[in-house]
N, C-alpha and C positions, 0 to 999 in steps of 0.2 A: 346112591349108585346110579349108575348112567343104564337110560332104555335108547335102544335105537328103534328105528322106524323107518322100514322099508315103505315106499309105494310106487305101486307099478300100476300101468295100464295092463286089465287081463285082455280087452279085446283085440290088443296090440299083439298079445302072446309075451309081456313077459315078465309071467309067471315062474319058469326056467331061471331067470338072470335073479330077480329077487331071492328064489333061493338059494341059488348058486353064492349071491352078497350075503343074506344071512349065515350061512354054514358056515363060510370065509369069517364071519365076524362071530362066529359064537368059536371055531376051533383057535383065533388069536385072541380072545377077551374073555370066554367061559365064564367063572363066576365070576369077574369083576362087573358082570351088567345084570342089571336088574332083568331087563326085558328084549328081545330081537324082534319086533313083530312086525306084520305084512298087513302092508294095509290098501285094498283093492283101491285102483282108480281106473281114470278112463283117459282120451283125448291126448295119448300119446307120453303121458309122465313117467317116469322114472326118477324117483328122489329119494336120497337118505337123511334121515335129521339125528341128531343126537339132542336128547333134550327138550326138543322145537327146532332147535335151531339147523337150518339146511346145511350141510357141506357137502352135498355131490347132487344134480340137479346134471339129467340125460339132454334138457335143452340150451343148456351152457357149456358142457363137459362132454370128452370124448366117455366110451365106456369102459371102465378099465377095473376089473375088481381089486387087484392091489393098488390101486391109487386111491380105491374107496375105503378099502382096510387102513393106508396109509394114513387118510383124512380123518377116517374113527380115530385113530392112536393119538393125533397131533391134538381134536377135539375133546377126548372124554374131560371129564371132571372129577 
């Protein structure tokens, strides 16, 4: 089963967007994933990984939750 992995900068504040991503990817993938989880960071990050592996990283990428939902779909395994 595929875990996703949210991380965000909290001192950034976005804490809001991270869950706003996960809820977006647990209402389109529910039980097909193992795991959604949030994993605190600092220094301005925002990244999603499926697996390990990144597909939406906030210092390459506009922010766009259905782009990020989109990038889960194209990703899982």
């Amino acid at each position: 089963m595929t875990s996703i992995e949210i991380e965000y900068c909290h001192p950034c504040g976005f804490l809001d967007r991270a869950l706003d991503v996960q809820a977006a990817v647990m209402r389109s993938f529910g039980t097909e994933l193992e795991r959604a989880s949030l994993v605190v960071g600092d220094n301005g990050v925002f990244r999603v990984r499926i697996d390990g592996t990144t597909v939406f990283d906030v210092s390459e990428d506009e922010f766009d939750i259905d782009e990020i939902v989109r990038r889960v779909r194209r990703n899982r395994q």
